[in-house]
N, C-alpha and C positions, 0 to 999 in steps of 0.2 A: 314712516314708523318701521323702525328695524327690529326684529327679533331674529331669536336662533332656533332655529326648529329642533327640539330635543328626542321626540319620537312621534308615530303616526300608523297607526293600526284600522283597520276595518273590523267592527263587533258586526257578528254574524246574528242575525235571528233567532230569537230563542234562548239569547247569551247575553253577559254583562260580563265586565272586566274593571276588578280591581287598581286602582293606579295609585302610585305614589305621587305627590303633587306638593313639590314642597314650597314655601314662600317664597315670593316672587317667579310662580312659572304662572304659565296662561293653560286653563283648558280650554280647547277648541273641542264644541260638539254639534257635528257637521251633518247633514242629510245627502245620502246618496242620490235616492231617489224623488224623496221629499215624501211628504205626509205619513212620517214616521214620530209618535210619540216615543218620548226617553224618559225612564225612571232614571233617580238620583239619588243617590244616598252618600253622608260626607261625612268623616268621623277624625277627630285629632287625631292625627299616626300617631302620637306619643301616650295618649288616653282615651280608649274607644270609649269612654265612659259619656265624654263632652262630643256630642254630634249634632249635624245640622237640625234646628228643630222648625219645622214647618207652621208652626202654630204663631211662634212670635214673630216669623220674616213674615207671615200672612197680617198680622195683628200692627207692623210697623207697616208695610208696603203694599197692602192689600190681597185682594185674590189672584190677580195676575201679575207677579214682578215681574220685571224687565231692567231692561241696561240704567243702571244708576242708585241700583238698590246693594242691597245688603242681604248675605244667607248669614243668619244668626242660629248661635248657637241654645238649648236646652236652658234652662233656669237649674242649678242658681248662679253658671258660668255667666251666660249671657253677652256672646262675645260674637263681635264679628268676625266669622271662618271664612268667607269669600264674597269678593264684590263681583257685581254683574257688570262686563265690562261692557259687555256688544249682544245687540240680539235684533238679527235681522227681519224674524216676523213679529215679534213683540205679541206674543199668544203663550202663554203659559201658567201654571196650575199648581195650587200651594192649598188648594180645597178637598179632594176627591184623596182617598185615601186608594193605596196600591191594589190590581186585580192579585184575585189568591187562586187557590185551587178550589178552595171553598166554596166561592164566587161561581166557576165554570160547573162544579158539580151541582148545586143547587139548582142554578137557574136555567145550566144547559142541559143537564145527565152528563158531560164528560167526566170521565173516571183518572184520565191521564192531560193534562192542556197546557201548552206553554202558560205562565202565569208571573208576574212581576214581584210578587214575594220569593217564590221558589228560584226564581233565575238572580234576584239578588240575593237572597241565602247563598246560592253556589257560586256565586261572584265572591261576596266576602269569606265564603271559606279557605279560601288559599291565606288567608292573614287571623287564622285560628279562629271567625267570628261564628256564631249559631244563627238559626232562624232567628231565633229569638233579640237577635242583636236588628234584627230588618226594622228599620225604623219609617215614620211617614214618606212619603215621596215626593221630592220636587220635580213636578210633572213638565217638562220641557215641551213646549209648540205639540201641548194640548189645550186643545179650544173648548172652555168650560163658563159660562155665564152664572150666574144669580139673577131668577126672574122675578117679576114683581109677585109676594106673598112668601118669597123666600123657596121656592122650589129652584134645587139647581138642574145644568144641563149638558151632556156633552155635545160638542155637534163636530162633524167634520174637519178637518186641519187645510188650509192651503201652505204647507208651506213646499218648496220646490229643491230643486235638486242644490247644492253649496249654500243654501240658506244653515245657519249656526247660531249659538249662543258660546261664549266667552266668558270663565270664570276665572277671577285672579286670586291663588290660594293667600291671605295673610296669614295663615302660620300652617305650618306642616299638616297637611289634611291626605286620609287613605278618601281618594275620591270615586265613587262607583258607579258607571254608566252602566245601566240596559236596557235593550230592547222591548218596546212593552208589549206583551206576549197575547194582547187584544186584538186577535185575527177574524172575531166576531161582532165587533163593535167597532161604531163610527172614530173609537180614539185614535185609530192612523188609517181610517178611511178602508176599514176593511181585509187588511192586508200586515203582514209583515216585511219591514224591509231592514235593511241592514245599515249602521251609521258611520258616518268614520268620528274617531278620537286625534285628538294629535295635541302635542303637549311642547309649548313654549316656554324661554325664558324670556321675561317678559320688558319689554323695550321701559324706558324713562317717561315715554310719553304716555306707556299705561300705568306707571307708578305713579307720575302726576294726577290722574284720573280721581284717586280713591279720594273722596274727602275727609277732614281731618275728624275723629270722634275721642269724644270724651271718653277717660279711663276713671269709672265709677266702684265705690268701695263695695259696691252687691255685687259688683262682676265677679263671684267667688274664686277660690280654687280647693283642690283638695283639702290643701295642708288646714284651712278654716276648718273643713267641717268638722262638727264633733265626733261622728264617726266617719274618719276615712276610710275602711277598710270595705273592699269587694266580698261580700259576701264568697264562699264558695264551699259549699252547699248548697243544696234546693228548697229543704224543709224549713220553715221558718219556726223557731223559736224563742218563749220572751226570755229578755235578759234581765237577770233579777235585780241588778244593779243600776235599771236604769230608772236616773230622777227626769221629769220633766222639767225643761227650759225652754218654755215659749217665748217669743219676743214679746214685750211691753204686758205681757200677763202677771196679775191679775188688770183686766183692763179698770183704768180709774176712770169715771165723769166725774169733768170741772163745770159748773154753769157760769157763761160768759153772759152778762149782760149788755145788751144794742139799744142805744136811745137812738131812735129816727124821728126826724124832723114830719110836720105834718107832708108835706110835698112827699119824704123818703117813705112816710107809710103809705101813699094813696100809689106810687109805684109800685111797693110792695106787694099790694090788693090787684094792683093790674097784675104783674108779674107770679102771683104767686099761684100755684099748681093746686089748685082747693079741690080738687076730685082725687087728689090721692093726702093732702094733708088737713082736708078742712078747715079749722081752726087754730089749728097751731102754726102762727106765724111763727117760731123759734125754727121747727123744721121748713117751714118757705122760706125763709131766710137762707138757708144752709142750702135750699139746691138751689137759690137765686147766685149767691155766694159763689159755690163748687160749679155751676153751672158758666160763668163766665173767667173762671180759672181756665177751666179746660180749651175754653175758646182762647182766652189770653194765651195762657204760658202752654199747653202740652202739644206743642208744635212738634212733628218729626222731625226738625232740624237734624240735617246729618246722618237720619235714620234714627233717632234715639230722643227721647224727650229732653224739650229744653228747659233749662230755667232761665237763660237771659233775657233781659230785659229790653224793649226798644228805647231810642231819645225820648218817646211820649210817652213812657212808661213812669 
């Protein structure tokens, strides 16, 4: 596999770095010493408005992505910003929201602490962004579980010295690496260390990689919305002239009627969920119904729900 090495910097501790990353380059995000977590943050160069949103790459790809997933962007864009090309320890974090200051002062008393919102706040300021622009974090070879009863955990990281993760930008993304400033906590094993960056263009045989996805009419853009316009002002005030336009509002009910056969009803009675519907078979029908759609059709295929149908469908 050939590529062109385009640049390659060492972030220091304490720091994160801004990068330009435009379609078709690779980031490389490298461990010097190893068991160093990296915050993430990834924003359209052309609209910081559309950025990586952690909620739905976690809700498509679960708690831990890895190589072969997709960083998706905020609703109601809904785009895929970058594929996972390569990740050497396959441990990483789309759960656990960024350490603040807030965080070290509450729970430790420090007044001053390195911290992963403040160090990406001053990462993305050289491209005119505010705190307030610091969005969730895609937490890089941090080792983070979900236990049984739903408590989560962080535990220690093994990953070692040139162990990496690899993101291929699909459209122009401002991409922000840092250092996560958890010199207290097991999230890099107690320490700070320092990572390298380095930025490709990216060979045919990682172009190949990305699989092919569907280009959906919700995948918004600006020019849709009814109001395009960035607010710029703080104060929020109402606008006199605005009418509401809900989708499908006012909601109608149609009643459908279902004839089942005596065999379809005694299924029914097996199958149907009578500690939350009782009686009303209309509603056991509907999550009998909705309940084997999901299992049918709402496959990840590609990263994004399918509708296709198999031969036995």
């Amino acid at each position: 596999m050939t590529r062109t090495l385009i640049s390659e910097e060492i972030i220091a501790p304490g720091t994160g770095k801004a990068i330009e990353l435009l379609k078709g380059q690779v980031l490389r995000i490298e461990q010097v010493e190893g068991g160093q977590c990296v915050d993430f943050n990834a924003f359209n160069l052309h609209d910081y408005k559309e950025f990586m949103h952690c909620g739905r790459t976690r809700t498509v790809h679960g708690f831990n992505p890895s190589a072969g997933t997709f960083l998706w962007s905020a609703p109601p864009r809904e785009n895929a910003m970058m594929y996972f090309l390569a990740d050497t320890v396959g441990r990483n974090d789309v759960l656990f929201p960024r350490c603040s200051a807030f965080l070290y002062e509450s729970a430790y008393g420090f007044h001053d602490h390195t911290n992963c919102h403040d160090i990406q706040a001053e990462a993305q300021r050289e491209y005119g962004l505010t705190p307030d622009d610091v969005h969730d974090s895609f937490n890089f070879f941090m080792f983070t579980e979900v236990e049984v009863g739903g408590t989560v955990k962080i535990d220690r990281q093994s990953s070692k010295p040139g162990d990496h993760v690899e993101l291929l930008a699909l459209m122009d993304v401002l991409a922000v690496p840092n250092v996560c400033g958890a010199d207290v906590m097991r999230t890099s094993n107690f320490s700070l260390k320092p990572i390298r960056v380095s930025v490709f263009q990216a060979s045919a045989e990682d172009l190949a990689q990305v699989p092919a996805l569907p280009r959906l009419a919700s995948q918004r853009t600006p020019a849709q919305f009814r109001n395009p316009t960035i607010k710029a002002t703080r104060e929020l005030t109402r606008d006199p002239a605005y009418r509401p336009e809900f989708t499908n509002a006012p909601i109608r009910e149609e009643t459908l009627e279902v004839a089942l056969s005596g065999e379809e009803a005694a299924m029914l009675d097996r199958l149907a969920r009578r500690e939350l519907y009782g009686d009303d078979d209309g509603a056991a029908l509907r999550d009998v119904l909705f309940s084997w759609w999901e299992t049918r059709f709402l496959t990840a295929a590609n990263g994004a729900p399918s509708m296709e149908t198999d031969a036995a469908g």
